[in-house]
C-alpha angles and dihedrals in degrees: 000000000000106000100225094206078066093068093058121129094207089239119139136185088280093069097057121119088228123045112267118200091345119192073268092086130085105258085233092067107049103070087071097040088058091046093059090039089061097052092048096045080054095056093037093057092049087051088048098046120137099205110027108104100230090255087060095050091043091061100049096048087057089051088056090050102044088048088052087067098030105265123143125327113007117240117205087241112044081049092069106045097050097053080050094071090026089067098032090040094237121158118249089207090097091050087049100056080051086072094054093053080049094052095040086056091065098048111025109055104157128070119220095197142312105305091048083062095048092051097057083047087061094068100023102046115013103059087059093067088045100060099049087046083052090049080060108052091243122152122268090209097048096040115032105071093050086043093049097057093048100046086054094048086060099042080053090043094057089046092057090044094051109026093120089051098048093049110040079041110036105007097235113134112188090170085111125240099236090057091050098058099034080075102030097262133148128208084239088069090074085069088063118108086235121023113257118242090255099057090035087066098054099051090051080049098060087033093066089045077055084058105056088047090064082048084066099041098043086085089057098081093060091044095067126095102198103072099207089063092037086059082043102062084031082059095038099046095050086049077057105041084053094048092047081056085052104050085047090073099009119105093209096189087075107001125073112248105177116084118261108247094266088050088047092048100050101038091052091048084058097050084046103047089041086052087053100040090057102049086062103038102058136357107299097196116109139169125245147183115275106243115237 
């Protein structure tokens, strides 16, 4: 039987493109945001195997899974985690539609439109959000909706950045299909050394649904209660809203799109220091929509 801490990248926390558990965060809630991080970097790492056949990957995402709620044979990680939200009372559910993004990874790699992408954000990138919001005590009803369009901006964000990579390495292609024919384009022009114009234009085109998507977000920072992670998103949303400038004018088949460690830095201490500014500055509650 496949070990599935020999699938492991060796990547951490300290790798992603968007702070995770920063020294923003309250040291009593990182312990179960690691936790989750873990078990997601472990599912992550099975999807993104470069050996595994799908049937392989498939079952040991089900393993991880099935250890997450006690089933079969226990996993470390899955350990963790779920003593985690044994002893803070959080749902596993968020870990759990993780796995499905995971799974559907391995067996969906093309994207029919927009709201085909969205709806594999909904299980690979919101729940993320969800969870940490749920770490924190914050309302479901006040925070998710502005969560969820920002996790996805950056799930989409991600896509746009590393569309080259994921197909030439993986052979998944989320550029949609609609975007792309809406401006002549084929899914073979991501293997080009620069992208041609009329790929170009559907991933600007995606990229401006990405910001729209931070227009609806920018609200999520002053809806929190907890101000670390309201510094946090602050800091999260203006490293966005700079990625999304970039991709406006960036070829990412052959130019860098993520900030270098002294932009990131700075542009997510600004993010940081405005959320808090704010919050002292003027009333931070705000109404939003209840998510379905």
């Amino acid at each position: 039987m496949i070990d599935i801490a020999d699938t492991s990248s060796g990547k951490t926390h300290r790798d992603e493109n968007f702070p995770v558990a920063s020294v923003l965060i309250a040291p009593r809630h990182r312990a179960p945001i690691l936790a989750f991080y873990d078990f997601v970097r472990a599912a992550d790492d099975i999807s993104d195997h470069a050996t595994l056949t799908p049937e392989q990957k498939l079952d040991l995402l089900d393993r991880l899974d099935a250890a997450l709620v006690g089933n079969g044979p226990d996993e470390p990680v899955a350990a963790r985690l779920r003593e985690q939200c044994r002893a803070r009372r959080l749902d596993p559910q968020h870990a759990r539609d993780l796995i499905v993004a995971f799974k559907r990874d391995v067996t969906y790699l093309r994207y029919r439109d927009w709201d085909d992408l969205i709806y594999y954000c909904r299980y690979s990138a919101m729940p993320v959000g969800r969870f940490v919001c749920d770490v924190h005590g914050e309302d479901p009803a006040r925070v998710w909706a502005a969560n969820d369009a920002l996790c996805a901006a950056l799930q989409v964000i991600n896509h746009l950045q590393d569309c080259a990579k994921d197909y030439r390495n993986l052979n998944r292609v989320y550029i949609t299909a609609e975007a792309l024919s809406a401006h002549g384009g084929a899914v073979e022009m991501l293997n080009a050394a620069r992208a041609p114009a009329p790929l170009l234009a559907a991933i600007r085109d995606l990229n401006e649904k990405t910001a729209a998507l931070l227009d609806e977000s920018r609200i999520f920072a002053d809806l929190i209660d907890d101000t670390r992670l309201a510094m946090e998103v602050g800091a999260i949303q203006t490293l966005a809203e700079r990625l999304v400038l970039r991709l406006r004018i960036a070829d990412p088949l052959c130019e860098k799109v993520h900030e270098g460690k002294l932009g990131f830095a700075l542009a997510g201490a600004m993010g940081a220091a405005g959320a808090l500014i704010r919050r002292i500055s003027r009333p931070r509650r705000k109404t939003a929509d209840v998510p379905q």
